[in-house]
C-alpha positions in Angstrom: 87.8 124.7 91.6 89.1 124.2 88.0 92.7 123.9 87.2 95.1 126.0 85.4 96.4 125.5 82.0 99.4 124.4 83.7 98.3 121.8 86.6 95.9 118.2 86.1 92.5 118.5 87.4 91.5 116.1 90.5 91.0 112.6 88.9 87.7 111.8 89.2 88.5 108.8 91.5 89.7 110.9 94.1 87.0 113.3 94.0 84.5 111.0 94.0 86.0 109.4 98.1 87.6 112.1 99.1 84.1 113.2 101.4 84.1 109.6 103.2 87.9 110.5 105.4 86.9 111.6 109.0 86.5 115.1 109.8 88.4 116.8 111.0 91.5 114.9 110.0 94.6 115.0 107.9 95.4 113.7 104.9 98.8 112.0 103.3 98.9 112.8 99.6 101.9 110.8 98.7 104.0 111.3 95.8 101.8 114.3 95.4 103.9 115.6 92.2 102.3 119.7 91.5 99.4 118.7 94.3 96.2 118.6 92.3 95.0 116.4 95.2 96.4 118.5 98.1 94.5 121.4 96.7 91.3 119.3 96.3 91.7 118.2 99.7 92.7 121.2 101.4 89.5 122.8 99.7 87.2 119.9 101.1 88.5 121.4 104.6 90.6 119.0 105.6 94.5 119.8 106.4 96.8 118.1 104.5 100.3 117.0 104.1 102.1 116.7 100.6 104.9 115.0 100.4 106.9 114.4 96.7 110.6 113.9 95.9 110.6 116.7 93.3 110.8 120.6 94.8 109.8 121.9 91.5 106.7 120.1 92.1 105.9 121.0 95.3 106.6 124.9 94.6 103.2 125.2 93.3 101.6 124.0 96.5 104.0 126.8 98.5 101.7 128.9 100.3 98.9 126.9 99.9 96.5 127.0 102.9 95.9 124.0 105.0 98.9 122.3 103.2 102.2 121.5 104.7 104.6 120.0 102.6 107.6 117.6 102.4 110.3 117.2 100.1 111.6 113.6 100.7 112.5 110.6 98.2 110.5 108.1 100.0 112.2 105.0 98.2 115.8 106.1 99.6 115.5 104.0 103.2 114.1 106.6 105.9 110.3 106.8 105.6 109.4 110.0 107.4 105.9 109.0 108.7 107.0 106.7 110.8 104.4 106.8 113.9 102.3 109.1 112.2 98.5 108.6 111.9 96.1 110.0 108.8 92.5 109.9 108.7 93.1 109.7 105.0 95.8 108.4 102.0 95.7 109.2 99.0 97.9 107.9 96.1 97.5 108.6 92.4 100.3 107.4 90.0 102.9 105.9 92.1 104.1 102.5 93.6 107.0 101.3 95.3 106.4 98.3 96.5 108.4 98.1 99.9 106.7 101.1 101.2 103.4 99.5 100.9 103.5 98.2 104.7 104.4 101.3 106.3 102.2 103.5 104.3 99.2 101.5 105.3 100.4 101.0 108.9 99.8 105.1 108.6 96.1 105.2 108.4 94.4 105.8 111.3 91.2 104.2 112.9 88.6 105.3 111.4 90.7 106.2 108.2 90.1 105.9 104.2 92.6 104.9 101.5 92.1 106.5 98.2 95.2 104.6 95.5 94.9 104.8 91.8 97.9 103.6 89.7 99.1 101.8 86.7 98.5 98.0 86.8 99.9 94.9 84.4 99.3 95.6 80.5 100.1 99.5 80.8 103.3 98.7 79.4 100.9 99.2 75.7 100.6 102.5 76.3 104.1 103.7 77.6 105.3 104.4 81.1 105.4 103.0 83.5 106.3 99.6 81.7 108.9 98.2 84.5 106.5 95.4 86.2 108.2 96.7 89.1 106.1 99.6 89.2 103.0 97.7 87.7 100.2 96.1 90.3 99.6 92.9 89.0 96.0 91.9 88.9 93.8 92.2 92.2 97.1 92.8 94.1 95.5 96.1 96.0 92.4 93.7 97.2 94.8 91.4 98.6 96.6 94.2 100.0 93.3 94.6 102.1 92.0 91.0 102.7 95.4 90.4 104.6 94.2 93.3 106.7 90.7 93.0 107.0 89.6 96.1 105.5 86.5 96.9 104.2 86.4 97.9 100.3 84.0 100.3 99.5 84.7 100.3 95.9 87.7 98.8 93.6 88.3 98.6 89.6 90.5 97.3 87.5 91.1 97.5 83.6 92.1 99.8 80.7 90.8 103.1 81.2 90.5 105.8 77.6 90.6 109.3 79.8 92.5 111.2 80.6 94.8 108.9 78.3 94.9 105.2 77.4 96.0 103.7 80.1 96.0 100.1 82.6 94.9 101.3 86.0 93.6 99.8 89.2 91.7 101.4 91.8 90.6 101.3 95.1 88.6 102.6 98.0 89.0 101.3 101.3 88.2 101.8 105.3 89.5 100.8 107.7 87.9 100.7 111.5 84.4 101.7 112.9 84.0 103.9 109.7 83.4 100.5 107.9 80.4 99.6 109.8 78.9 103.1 109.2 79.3 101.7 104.7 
């Protein structure tokens, strides 16, 4: 599926894990800005649920099969997934830091996190440069070892493509999906 002019194509991270979530199942695409993910997603078969503050963004997905979508600012106190299960998260580009519990009390059993975003030492390159929205070294690992999830893959480190950046990355499972890695 290639990408218009106008829209990002899939990072390659995502792409790469997006076959290990549990069929059939949904996916969270949070902070899903114009939903190159969502799409991705959506064309792997599996329904999806978009979510991003910005309704400009999301208009591109409108219409979009397999794809329900969400306008919400999810830093504003009310975190709409409440209760929810996913057999999959994915995160590209974003972190807010209190969130970080909830969203990862969302994944279901079996379930796979997918999270790519700017780490410590981005600030070089531009934004983000508040540490606020920086992971400092490692911190997704730890995110997992205080939760006992497997890690099927993680990087971390300055990264040329699609633009000089600081990013950290990981894979993860969580349940009997792990034992099938």
């Amino acid at each position: 599926m290639a990408a218009s002019p106008e829209e990002s194509p899939a990072s390659p991270w995502v792409r790469r894990f997006a076959q290990l979530i549990p069929e059939p199942g949904e996916v969270l695409d949070l902070a899903c800005g114009s939903g190159r993910h969502a799409r991705l997603l959506a064309g792997l078969g599996y329904r999806v649920e978009a979510v991003d503050r910005s309704s400009q963004a999301l208009a591109s997905l409108h219409g979009s099969e397999r794809v329900t979508l969400l306008q919400a600012d999810l830093e504003d106190g009310r975190w709409p997934y409440r209760g929810r299960l996913f057999a999959g998260i994915v995160v590209t580009n974003y972190l807010f830091r209190p969130r970080i519990d909830e969203l990862l009390a969302c994944l279901a059993e079996p379930g796979v996190l997918i999270y790519e975003t700017f780490m410590v030492g981005n600030e070089r390159y531009g934004k983000p440069s508040n540490p606020d929205f920086l992971l400092r070294s490692q911190e997704m690992l730890a995110w997992m070892a205080q939760r006992g999830w497997r890690v099927v893959a993680f990087e971390e480190g300055q990264v040329a493509s699609p633009r000089p950046a600081m990013l950290q990355r990981l894979c993860a499972c969580r349940g009997a999906l792990a034992a099938l890695l």
